[in-house]
DRENTOR-934743 format. One line per field, with one value per residue: residue number from 1; residue in one letter; x, y, z of N, C-alpha, C in turn. Coordinates in nm, 3 decimals, decimal comma, padded with zeros to 5 digits, m for minus. Example, Ala and Ser with C-alpha at 12.3 -4.5 7.8 and 13.67 -1.06 7.14 Angstrom:
<atoms>
pos: 1	2
code: A	S
n_X: 01,319	01,285
n_Y: m00,569	m00,225
n_Z: 00,780	00,708
ca_X: 01,230	01,367
ca_Y: m00,450	m00,106
ca_Z: 00,780	00,714
c_X: 01,320	01,290
c_Y: m00,330	00,003
c_Z: 00,780	00,787
</atoms>
This chain:
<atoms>
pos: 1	2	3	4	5	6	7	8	9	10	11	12	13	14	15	16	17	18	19	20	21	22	23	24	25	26	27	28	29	30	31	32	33	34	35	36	37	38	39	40	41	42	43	44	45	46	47	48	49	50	51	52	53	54	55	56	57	58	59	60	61	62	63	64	65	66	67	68	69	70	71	72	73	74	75	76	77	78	79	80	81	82	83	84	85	86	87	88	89	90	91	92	93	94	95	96	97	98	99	100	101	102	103	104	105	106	107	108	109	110	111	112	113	114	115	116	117	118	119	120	121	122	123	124	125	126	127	128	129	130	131	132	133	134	135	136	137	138	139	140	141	142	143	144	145	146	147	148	149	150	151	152	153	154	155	156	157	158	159	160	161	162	163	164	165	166	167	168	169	170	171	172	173	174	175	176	177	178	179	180	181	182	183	184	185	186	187	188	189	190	191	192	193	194	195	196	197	198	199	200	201	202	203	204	205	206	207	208	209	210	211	212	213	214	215	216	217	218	219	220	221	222	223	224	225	226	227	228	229	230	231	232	233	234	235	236	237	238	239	240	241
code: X	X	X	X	X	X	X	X	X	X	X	X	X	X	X	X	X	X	X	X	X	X	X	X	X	X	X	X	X	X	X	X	X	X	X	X	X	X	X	X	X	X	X	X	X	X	X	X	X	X	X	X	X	X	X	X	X	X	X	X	X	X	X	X	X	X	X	X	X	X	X	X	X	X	X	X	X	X	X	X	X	X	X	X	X	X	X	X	X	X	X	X	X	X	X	X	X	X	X	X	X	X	X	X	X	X	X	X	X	X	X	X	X	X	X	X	X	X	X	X	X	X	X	X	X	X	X	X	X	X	X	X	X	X	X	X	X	X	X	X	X	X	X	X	X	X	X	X	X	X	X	X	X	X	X	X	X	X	X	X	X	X	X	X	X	X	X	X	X	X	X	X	X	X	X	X	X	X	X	X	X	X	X	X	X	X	X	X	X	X	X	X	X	X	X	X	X	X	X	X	X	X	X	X	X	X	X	X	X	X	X	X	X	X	X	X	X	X	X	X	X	X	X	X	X	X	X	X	X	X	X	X	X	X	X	X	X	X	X	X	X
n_X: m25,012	m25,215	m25,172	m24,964	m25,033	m25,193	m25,001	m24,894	m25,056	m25,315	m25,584	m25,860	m26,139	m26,090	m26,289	m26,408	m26,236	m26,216	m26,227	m26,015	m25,864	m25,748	m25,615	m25,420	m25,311	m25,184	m24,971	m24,857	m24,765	m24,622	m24,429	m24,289	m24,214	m23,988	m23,797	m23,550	m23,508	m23,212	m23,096	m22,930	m22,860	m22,799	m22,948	m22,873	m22,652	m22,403	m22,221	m21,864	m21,660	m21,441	m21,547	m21,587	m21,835	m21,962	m22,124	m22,364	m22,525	m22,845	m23,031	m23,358	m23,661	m23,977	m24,201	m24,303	m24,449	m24,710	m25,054	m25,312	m25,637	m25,827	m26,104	m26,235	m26,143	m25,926	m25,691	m25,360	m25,140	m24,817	m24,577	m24,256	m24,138	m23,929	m23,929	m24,201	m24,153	m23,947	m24,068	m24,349	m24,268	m24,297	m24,169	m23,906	m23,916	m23,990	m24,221	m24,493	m24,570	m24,314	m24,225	m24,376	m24,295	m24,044	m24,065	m24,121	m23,923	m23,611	m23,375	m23,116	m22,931	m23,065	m23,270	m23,206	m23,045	m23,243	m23,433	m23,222	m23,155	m23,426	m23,474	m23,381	m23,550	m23,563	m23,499	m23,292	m22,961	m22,717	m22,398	m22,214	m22,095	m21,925	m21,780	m21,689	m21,831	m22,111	m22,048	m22,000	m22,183	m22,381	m22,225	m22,012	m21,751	m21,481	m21,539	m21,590	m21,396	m21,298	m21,396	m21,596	m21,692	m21,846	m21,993	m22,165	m22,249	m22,352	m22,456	m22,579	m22,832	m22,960	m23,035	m23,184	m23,426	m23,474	m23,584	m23,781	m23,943	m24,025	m24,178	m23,984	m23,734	m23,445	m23,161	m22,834	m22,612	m22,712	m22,711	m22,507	m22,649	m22,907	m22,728	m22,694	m22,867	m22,974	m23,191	m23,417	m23,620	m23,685	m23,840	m23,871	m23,595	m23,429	m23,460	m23,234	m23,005	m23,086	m23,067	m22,760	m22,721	m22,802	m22,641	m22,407	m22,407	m22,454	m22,215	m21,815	m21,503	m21,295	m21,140	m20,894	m20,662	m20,712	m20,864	m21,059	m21,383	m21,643	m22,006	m22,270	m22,610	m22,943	m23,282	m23,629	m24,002	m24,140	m24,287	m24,351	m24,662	m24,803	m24,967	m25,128	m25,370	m25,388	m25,205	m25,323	m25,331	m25,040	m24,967	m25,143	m25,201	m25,087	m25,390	m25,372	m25,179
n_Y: 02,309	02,286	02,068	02,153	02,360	02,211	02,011	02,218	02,275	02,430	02,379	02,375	02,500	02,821	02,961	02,943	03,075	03,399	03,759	03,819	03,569	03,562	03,768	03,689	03,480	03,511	03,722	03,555	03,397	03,583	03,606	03,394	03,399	03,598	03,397	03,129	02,814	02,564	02,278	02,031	01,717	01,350	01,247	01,456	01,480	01,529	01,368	01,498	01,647	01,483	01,244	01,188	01,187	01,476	01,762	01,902	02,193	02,385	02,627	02,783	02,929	03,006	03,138	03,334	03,561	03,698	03,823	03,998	04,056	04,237	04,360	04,145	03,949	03,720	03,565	03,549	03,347	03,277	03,003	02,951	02,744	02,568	02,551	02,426	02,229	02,044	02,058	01,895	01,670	01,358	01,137	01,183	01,112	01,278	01,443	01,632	01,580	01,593	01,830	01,972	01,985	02,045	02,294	02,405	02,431	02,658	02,684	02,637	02,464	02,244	02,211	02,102	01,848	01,721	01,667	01,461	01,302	01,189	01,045	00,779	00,654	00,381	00,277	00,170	00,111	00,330	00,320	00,463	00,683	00,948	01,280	01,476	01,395	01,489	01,757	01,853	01,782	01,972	02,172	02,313	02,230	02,393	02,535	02,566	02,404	02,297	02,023	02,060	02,338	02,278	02,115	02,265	02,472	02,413	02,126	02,054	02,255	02,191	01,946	01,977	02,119	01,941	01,713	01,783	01,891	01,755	01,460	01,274	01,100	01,129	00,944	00,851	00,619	00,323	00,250	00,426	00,658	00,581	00,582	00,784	00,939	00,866	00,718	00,907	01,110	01,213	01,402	01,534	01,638	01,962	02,118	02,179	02,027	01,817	01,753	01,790	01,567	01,380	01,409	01,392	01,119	01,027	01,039	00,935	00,798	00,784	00,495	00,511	00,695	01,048	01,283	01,251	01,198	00,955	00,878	00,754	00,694	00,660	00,644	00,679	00,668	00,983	01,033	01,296	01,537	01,677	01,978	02,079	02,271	02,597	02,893	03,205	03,397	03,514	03,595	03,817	04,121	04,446	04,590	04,865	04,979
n_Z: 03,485	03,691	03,838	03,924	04,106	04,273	04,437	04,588	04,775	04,700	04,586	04,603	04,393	04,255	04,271	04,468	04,691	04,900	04,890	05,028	05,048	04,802	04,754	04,913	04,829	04,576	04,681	04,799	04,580	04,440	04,612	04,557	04,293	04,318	04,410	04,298	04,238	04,281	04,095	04,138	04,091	04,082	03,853	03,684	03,513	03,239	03,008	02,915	02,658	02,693	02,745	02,997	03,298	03,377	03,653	03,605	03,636	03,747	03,711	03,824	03,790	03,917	03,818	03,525	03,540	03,664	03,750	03,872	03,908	04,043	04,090	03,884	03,996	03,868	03,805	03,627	03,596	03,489	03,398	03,362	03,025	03,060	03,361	03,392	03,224	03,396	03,636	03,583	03,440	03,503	03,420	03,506	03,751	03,963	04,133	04,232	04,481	04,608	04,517	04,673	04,922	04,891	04,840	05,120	05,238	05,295	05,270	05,049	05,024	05,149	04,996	04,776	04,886	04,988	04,737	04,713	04,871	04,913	04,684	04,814	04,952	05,105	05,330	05,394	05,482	05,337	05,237	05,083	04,974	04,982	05,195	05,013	04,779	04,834	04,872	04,580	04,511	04,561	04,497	04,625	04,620	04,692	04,889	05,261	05,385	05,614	05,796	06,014	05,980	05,736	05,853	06,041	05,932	05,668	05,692	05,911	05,979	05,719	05,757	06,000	05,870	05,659	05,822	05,957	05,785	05,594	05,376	05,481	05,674	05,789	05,884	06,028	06,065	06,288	06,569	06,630	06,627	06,842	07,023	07,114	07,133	07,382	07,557	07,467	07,339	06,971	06,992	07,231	07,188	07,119	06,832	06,707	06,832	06,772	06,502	06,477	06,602	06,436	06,171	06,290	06,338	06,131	05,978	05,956	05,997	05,680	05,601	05,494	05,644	05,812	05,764	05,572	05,554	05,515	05,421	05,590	05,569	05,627	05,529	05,567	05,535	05,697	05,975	06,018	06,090	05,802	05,745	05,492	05,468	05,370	05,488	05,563	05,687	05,768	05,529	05,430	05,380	05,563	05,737	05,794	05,621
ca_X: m25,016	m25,303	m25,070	m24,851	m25,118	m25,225	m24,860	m24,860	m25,199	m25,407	m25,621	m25,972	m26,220	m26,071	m26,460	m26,444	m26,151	m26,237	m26,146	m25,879	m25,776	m25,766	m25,532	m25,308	m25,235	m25,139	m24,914	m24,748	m24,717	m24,528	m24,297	m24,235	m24,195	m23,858	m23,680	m23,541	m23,473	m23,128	m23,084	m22,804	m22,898	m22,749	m22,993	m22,868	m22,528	m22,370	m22,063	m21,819	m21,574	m21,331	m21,665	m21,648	m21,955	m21,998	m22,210	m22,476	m22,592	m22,954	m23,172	m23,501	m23,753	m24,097	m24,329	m24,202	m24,562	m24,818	m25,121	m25,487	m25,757	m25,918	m26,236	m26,273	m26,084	m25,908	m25,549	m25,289	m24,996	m24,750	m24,468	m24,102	m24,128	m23,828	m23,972	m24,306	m24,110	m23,921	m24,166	m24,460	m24,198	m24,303	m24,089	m23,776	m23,944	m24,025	m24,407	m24,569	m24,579	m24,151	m24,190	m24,435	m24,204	m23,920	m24,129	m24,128	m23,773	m23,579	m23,215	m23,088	m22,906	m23,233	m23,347	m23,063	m23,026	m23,400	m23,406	m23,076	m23,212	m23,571	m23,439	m23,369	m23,615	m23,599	m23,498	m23,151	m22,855	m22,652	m22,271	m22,089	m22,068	m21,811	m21,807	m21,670	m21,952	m22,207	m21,954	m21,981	m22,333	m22,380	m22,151	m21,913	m21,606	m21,396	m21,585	m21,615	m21,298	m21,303	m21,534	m21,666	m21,787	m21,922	m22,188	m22,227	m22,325	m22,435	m22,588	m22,696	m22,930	m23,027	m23,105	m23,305	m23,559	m23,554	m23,674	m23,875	m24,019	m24,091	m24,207	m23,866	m23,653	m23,234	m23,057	m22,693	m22,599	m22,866	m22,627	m22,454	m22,784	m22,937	m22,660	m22,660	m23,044	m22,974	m23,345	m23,482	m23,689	m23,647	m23,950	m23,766	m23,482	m23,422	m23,427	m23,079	m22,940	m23,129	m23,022	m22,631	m22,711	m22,855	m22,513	m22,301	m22,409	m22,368	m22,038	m21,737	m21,355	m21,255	m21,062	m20,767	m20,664	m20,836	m20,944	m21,148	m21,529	m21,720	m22,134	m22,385	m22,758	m23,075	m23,377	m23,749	m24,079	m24,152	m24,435	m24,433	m24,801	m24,817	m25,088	m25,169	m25,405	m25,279	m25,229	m25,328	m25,285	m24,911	m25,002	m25,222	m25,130	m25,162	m25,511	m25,343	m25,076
ca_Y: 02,410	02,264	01,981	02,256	02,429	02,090	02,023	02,310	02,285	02,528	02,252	02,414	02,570	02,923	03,053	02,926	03,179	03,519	03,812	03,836	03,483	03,570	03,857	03,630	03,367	03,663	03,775	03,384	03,385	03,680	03,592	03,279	03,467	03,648	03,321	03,018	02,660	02,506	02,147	01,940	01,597	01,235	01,265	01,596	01,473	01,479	01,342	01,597	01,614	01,342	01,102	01,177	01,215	01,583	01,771	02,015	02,282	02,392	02,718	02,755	03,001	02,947	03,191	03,470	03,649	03,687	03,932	03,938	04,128	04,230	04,370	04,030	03,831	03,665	03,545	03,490	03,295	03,201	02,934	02,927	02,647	02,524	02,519	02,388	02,084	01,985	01,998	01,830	01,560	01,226	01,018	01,205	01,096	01,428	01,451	01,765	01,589	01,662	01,988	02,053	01,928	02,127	02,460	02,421	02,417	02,769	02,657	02,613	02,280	02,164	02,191	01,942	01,733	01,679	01,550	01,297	01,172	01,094	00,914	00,651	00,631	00,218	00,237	00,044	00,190	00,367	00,377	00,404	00,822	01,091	01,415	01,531	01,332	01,584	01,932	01,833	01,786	02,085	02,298	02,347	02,154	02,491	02,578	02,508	02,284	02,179	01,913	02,145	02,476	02,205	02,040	02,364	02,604	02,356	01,984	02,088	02,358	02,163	01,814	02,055	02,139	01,817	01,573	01,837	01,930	01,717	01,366	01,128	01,133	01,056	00,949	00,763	00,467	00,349	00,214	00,594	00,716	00,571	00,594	00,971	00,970	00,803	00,682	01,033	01,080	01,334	01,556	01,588	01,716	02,068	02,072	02,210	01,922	01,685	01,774	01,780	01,403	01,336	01,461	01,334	00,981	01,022	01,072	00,854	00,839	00,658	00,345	00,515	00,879	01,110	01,385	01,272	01,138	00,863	00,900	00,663	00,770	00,553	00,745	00,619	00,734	01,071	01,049	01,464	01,555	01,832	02,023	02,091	02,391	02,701	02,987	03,342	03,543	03,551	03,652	03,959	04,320	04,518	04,706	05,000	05,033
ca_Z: 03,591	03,786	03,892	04,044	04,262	04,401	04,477	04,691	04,859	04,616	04,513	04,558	04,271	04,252	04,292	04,616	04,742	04,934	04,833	05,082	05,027	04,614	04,754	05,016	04,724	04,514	04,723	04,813	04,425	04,399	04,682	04,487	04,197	04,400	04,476	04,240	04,268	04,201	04,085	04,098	04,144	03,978	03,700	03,552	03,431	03,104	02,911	02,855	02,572	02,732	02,759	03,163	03,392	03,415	03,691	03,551	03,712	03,664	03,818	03,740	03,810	03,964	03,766	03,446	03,483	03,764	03,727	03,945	03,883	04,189	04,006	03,833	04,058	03,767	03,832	03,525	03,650	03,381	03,407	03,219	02,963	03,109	03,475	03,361	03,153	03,439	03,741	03,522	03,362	03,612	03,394	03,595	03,918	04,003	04,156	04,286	04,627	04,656	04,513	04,788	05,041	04,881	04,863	05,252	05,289	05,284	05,267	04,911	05,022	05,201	04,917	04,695	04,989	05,017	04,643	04,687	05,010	04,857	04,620	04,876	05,076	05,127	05,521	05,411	05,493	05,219	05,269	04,955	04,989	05,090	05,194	04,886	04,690	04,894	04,870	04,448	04,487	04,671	04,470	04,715	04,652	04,765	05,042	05,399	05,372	05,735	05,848	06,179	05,890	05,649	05,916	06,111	05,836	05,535	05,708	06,039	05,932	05,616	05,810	06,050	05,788	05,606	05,915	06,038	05,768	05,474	05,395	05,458	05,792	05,755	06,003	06,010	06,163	06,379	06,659	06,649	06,618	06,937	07,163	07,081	07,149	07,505	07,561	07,451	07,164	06,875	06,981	07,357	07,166	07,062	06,683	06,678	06,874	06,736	06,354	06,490	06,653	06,280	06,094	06,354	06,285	05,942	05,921	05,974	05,926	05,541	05,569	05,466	05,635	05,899	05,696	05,470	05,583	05,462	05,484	05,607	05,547	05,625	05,482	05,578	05,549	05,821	06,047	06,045	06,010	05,754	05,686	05,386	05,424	05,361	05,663	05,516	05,792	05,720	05,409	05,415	05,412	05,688	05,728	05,822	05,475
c_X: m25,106	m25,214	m24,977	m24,933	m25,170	m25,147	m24,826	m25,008	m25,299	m25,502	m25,816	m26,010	m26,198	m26,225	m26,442	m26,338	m26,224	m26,186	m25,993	m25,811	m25,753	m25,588	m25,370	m25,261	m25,188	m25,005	m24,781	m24,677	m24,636	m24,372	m24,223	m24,174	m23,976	m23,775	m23,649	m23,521	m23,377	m23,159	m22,992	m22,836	m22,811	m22,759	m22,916	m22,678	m22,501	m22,220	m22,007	m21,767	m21,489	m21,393	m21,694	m21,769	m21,931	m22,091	m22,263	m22,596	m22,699	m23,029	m23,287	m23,570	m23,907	m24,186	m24,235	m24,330	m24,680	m24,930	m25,267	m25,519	m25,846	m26,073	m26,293	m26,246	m25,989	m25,769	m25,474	m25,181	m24,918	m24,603	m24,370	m24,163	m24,065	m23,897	m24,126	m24,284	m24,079	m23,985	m24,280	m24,358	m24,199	m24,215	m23,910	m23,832	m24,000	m24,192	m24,456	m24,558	m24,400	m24,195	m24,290	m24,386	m24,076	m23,937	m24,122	m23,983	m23,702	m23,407	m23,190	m23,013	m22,989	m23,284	m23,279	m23,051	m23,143	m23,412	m23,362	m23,136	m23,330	m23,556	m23,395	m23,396	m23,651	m23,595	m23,334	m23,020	m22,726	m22,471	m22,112	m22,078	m21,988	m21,844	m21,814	m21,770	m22,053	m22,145	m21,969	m22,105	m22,436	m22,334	m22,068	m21,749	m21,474	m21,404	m21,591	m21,474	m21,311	m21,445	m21,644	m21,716	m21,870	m22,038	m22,239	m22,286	m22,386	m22,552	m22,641	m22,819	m23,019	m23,116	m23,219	m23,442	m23,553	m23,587	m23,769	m24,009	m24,148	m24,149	m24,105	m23,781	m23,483	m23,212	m22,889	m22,695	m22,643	m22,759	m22,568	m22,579	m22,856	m22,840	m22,665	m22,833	m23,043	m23,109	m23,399	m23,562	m23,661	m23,742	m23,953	m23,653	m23,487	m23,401	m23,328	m22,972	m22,925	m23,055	m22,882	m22,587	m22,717	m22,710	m22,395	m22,293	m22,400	m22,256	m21,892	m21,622	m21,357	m21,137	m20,934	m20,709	m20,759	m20,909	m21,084	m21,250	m21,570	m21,896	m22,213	m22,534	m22,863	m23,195	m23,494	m23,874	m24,082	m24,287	m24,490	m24,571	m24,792	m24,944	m25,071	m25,270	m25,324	m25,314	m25,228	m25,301	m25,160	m24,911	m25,057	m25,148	m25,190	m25,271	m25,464	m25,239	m25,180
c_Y: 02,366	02,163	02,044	02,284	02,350	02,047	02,064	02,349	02,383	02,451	02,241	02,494	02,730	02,978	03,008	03,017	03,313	03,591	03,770	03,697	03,487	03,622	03,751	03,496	03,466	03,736	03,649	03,360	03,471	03,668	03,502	03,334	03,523	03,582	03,199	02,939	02,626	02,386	02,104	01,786	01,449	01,212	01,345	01,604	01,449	01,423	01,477	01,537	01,480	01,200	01,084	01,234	01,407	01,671	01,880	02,090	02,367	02,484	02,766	02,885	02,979	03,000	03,307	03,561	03,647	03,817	03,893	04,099	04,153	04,269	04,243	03,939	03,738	03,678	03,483	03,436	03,207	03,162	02,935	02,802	02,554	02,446	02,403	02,225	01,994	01,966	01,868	01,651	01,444	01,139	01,062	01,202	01,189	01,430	01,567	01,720	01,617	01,794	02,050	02,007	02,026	02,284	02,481	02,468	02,575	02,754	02,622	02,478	02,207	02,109	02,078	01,880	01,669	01,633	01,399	01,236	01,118	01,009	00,754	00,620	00,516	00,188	00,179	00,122	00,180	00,384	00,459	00,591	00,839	01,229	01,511	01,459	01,461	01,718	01,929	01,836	01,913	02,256	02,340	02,267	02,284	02,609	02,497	02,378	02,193	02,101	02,013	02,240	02,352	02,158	02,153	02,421	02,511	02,216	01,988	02,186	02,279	02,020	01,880	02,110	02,040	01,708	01,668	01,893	01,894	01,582	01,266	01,199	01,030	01,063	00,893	00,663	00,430	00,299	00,360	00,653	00,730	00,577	00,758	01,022	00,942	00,796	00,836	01,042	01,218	01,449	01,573	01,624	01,841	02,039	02,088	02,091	01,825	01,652	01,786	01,630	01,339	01,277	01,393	01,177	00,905	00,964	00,981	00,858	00,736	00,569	00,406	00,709	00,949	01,250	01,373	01,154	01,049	00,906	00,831	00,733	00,612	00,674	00,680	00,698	00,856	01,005	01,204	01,426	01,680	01,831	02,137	02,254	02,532	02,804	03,159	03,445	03,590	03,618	03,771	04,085	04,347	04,603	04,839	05,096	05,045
c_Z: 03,706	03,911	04,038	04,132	04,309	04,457	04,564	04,755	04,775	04,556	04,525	04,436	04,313	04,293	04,456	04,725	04,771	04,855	04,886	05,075	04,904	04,612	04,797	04,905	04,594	04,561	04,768	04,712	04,421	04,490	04,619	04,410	04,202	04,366	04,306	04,296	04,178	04,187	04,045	04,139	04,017	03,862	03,623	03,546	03,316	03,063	02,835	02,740	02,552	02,733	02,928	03,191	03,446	03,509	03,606	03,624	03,714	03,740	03,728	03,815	03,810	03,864	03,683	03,464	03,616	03,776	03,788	03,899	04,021	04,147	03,973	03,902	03,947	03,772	03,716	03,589	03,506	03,459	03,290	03,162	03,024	03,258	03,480	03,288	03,243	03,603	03,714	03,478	03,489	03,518	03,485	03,738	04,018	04,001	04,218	04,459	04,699	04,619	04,620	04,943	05,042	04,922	05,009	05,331	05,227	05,264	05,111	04,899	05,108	05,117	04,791	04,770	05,012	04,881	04,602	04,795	04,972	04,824	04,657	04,990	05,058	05,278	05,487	05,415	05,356	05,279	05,188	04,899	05,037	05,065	05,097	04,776	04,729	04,842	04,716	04,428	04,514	04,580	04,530	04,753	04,687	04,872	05,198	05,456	05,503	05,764	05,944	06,050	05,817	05,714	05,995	06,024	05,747	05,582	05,774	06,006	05,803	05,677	05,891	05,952	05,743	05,679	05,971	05,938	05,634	05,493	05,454	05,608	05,753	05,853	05,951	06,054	06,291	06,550	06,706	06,732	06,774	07,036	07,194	07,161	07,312	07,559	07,559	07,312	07,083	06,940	07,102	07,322	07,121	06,922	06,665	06,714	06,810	06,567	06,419	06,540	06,484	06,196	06,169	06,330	06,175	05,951	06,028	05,910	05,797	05,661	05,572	05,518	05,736	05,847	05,621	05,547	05,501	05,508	05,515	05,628	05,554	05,585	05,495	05,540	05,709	05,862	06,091	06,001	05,922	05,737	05,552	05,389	05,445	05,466	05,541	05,590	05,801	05,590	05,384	05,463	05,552	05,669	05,745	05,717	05,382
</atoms>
């Protein structure tokens, strides 16, 4: 558990919290509490019956139990087994510093797309994807069918939080990429733009057929700065409720 709240910036000696910051992480917890985390990622396949590659679809829940003491100050936070196995488990690659990259991200395929893209963060361009590789990954092989709903509603919005907001920046094909950029830099672009330049450079006709996309992804280290401490003032009740 400690693991986790350094993960997500909590990473001082509880004695050293205000009240009202005791309260405002109390209240972060419980929002958590609300939401889950899916996972569909490469790892979490099995062999069906036939001996094929099956996907497996996996939601989790942040916290089954959360209880403070304002008298004592004395905060119980309990984790699922389940959730607690597979955040903590570093032999599946999985480190507290993604899940505090993911926790940032509000999109539910931000949050699966920000996994698969980590995973290859070398800088070298990946090509050997399709659209329908992503829509399977995603969960969505009978949604969004056309190309135009699929990057409007699911990659544009999701690339927009994951270069803006975690450790790793994706682009596409750097030739695309920069002509699209026309000597401008990302942080003179509107984020909306800029995440539709992103997606657009991705994506490319197959070899064979105009429907169906091919993906190119380069994934590097970000140079976002995050900060790490936590903002309470979003957090606190109103004095006046």
């Amino acid at each position: 558990m400690k693991k986790f709240f350094d993960g997500i910036g909590y990473n001082k000696d509880w004695s050293k919290y205000t009240d009202e910051e005791k309260m405002a992480v109390y209240i972060r917890l419980k929002k958590m509490q609300e939401k889950t985390f899916e996972i569909r990622t490469e790892a979490h396949k099995e062999l069906d019956k036939h001996g094929n590659k099956t996907m497996i679809y996996e939601s989790y829940s942040y916290f089954s139990h959360i209880k403070y003491h304002f008298d004592t100050g004395i905060l119980d936070v309990r984790m699922p087994y389940e959730t607690q196995f597979f955040l903590m488990n570093y032999e599946t690659g999985f480190t507290p510093v993604e899940f505090k990259n993911m926790v940032r991200l509000h999109s539910k395929y931000a949050k699966i797309l920000y996994l698969f893209f980590r995973s290859y963060r070398d800088g070298v361009d990946h090509t050997d994807y399709t659209v329908e590789h992503l829509r399977q990954l995603l969960g969505l092989e009978n949604k969004y069918p056309k190309w135009y709903d699929f990057k409007r509603y699911v990659l544009i919005p999701a690339m927009k939080e994951i270069n803006s907001k975690t450790d790793i920046n994706v682009i596409g094909k750097r030739d695309v990429y920069y002509n699209a950029l026309n000597n401008r830099t990302p942080d003179n672009i509107p984020e909306d733009e800029y995440a539709r330049i992103v997606v657009d450079s991705m994506a490319r006709r197959a070899d064979r057929g105009n429907s169906m996309y091919k993906i190119t992804f380069r994934v590097s280290k970000s140079d976002n700065v995050i900060d790490d401490k936590l903002d309470f003032t979003g957090l606190l009740p109103d004095k006046d409720k």
